[in-house]
N, C-alpha and C positions, 0 to 999 in steps of 0.2 A: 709257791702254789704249784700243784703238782698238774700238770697235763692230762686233759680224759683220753681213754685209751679211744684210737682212731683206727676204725673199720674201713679199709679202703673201699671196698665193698657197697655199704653204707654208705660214704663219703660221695661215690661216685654217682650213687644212685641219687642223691640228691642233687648234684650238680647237674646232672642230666635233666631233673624235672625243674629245675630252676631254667635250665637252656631253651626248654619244648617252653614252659609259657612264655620266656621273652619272647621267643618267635612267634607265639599265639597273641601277646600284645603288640610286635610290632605289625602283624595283619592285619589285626585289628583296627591298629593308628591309621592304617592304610585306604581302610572300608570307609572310616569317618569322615576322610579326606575328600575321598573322592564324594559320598554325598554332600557336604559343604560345597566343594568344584559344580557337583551336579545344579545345588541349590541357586547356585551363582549364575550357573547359564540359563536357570529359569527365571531370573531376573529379581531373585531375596538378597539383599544384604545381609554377606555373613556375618559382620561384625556381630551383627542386630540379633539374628538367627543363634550364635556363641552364647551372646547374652540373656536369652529365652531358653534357650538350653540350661544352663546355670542357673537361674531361678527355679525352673522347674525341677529342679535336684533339691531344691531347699525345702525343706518342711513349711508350712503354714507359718507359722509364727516367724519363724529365721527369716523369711522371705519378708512379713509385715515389717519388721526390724531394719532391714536392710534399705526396701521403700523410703520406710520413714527418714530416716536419717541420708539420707538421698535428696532426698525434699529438703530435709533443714540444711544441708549444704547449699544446695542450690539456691535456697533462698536470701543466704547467707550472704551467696554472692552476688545475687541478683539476677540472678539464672530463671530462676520460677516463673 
């Protein structure tokens, strides 16, 4: 298998914008924390808060799915 020919150039410049966004995700990580921190000193349980977050990232459906079979575990085990 022959090697593609490599542009250090090229090479560099991508390594460079792979660099700028890990530092723009880890700012990121950063910001989220602290409103989570924030949310905590006003008296929300982050867990709970985590968990509200992630559902509302789920589509409609993905989310009734999830519910449900939520329920049939619990109920399962006598949680319900």
């Amino acid at each position: 298998m022959a090697l593609p020919h490599v542009s250090a150039e090229h090479l560099r410049q991508f390594v460079e914008r792979i660099e700028t966004l890990e530092a723009e995700r880890a700012a990121v990580g950063q910001q989220i924390r602290e409103v989570y921190a924030e949310a905590k000193a006003s008296g929300y349980d982050v867990r709970t808060l985590r968990a509200v977050v992630r559902l509302r990232a789920m589509d409609g459906a993905k989310r009734a799915e999830a519910e449900a079979l939520l329920e049939t575990y619990k109920a399962a085990l006598g949680l319900a």
